[in-house]
Residue, then its C-alpha position, 0 to 999 in steps of 0.5 A: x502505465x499507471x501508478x496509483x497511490x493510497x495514502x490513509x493520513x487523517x491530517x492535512x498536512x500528512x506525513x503519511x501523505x508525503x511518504x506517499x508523495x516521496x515514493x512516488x517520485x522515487x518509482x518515477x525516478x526509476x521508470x522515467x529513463x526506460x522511457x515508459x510513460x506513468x500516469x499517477x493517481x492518488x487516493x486520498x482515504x480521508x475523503x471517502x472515509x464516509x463512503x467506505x463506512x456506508x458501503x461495508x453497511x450497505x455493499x453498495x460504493x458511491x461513485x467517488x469510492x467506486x471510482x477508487x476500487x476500480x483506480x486501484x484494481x485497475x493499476x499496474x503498480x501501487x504504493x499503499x501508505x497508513x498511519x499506525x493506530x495501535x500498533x497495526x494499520x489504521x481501521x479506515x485502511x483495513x476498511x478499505x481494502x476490504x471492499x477490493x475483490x479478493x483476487x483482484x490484486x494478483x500478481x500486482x506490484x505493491x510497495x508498502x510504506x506506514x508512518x508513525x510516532x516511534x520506530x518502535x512500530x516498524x514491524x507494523x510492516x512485517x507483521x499487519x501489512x505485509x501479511x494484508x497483501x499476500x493474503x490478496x496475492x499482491x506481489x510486494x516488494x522486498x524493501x518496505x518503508x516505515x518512516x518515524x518522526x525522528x527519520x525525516x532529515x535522518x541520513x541514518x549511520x554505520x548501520x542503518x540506512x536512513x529514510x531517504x535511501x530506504x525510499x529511493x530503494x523500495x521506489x526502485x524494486x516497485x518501478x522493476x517489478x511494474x516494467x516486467x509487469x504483473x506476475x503470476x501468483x504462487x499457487x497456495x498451499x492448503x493451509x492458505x487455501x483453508x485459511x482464505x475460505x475461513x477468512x471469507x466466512x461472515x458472522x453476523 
C-alpha cells in the first residue's frame, strides 16, 4: 500500500512540511496495527517549482515531475498540504494538480491539511481546498487540518479540539478509507458536468 505526500512550503524548515510529516505518522499509526504494509513517498513542490512552470508552458513534465504525477496518480491514498497565499492555496499548489489528469484521482482517499499565519484562514479548506478535490473526484475525508501558528503546543479547550487531536482524527478517517480501498465516485449531476466541460475549456 503506498501513501504519498504533497507538501507545497517554500522554506526549509517548513511548518507546512511538518503537518505534513504529523499526518503521515497519524494514518500510519492507524494502518500499522491491521497489519498492512505502507510505503510513504513525499513530494516536496518546492523542488519542481520550476519543472511545473516549464511544463504548464511546454505540456511536456521532465523526469522528476513526471515521476511525481505518476507517484501521485499511482497512490492508494494522499495527504496534500499547502501554505496559504492569499486567502487560497498557494499558486505553485494550484499549478500542480492542474497537470494531473482530470479523473485520475477518482474515488481516491484524499485528507487536506493547509498551514498559515492566522485562523483567520481556515476556511481556506472549506471554500479553495475542498472544492479543488471533488472537482477531481478524490474521496476527501470528513475532518480536514489547518494548523495556525498560534495552534502548534495548543491542546485546544472546552470547545475546540486542539491540532494534535484534529491531526490524529483526519489521520485515522484517510487510514479507514485507504483500508477499504478506492471507491466508487458519485455520478455528477448536470450542473457538475457543465461546469467540468466549462472548466476544461482553455483561452489563449
Amino acid at each position: 500500500m503506498k501513501l504519498v505526500v504533497v507538501s507545497a512550503g517554500l522554506s526549509t524548515p517548513s511548518s507546512t512540511r511538518l503537518l505534513a510529516d504529523r499526518l503521515t505518522e497519524a494514518a500510519h499509526g492507524e494502518l500499522a496495527p491491521q497489519g498492512l504494509d505502507v510505503q510513504t513517498q513525499v513530494v516536496e513542490l518546492r523542488e519542481l517549482a520550476v519543472a511545473v512552470a516549464n511544463n504548464l508552458v511546454t505540456g511536456f513534465p521532465p523526469p522528476p515531475l513526471a515521476a511525481a504525477i505518476d507517484a501521485v496518480t499511482g497512490a492508494d491514498g494522499l495527504i496534500a498540504v499547502t501554505p496559504v497565499f492569499t486567502a487560497s492555496y498557494s499558486g505553485l499548489f494550484k499549478s500542480f494538480f492542474d497537470l494531473i489528469d482530470p479523473d485520475a484521482l477518482t474515488g481516491k482517499p484524499v485528507l487536506i491539511a493547509a498551514t498559515g499565519g492566522t485562523a483567520r484562514h481556515s476556511l481556506v479548506l472549506e471554500h479553495a481546498l475542498r472544492p479543488l478535490f471533488s472537482y477531481l473526484r478524490a474521496a476527501v475525508v470528513p475532518t480536514a487540518v489547518y494548523a495556525a501558528s498560534e495552534d502548534w503546543g495548543s491542546g485546544g479547550d472546552a470547545y475546540t479540539e486542539g491540532l494534535p487531536a484534529r491531526i490524529r482524527r483526519a489521520g485515522g478517517e484517510l487510514a479507514a478509507l485507504m483500508a477499504t480501498g478506492p471507491s466508487e465516485a458519485a455520478p455528477e449531476d448536470d450542473v457538475t458536468a457543465l461546469e467540468r466541460q466549462l472548466s476544461d475549456l482553455r483561452f489563449d
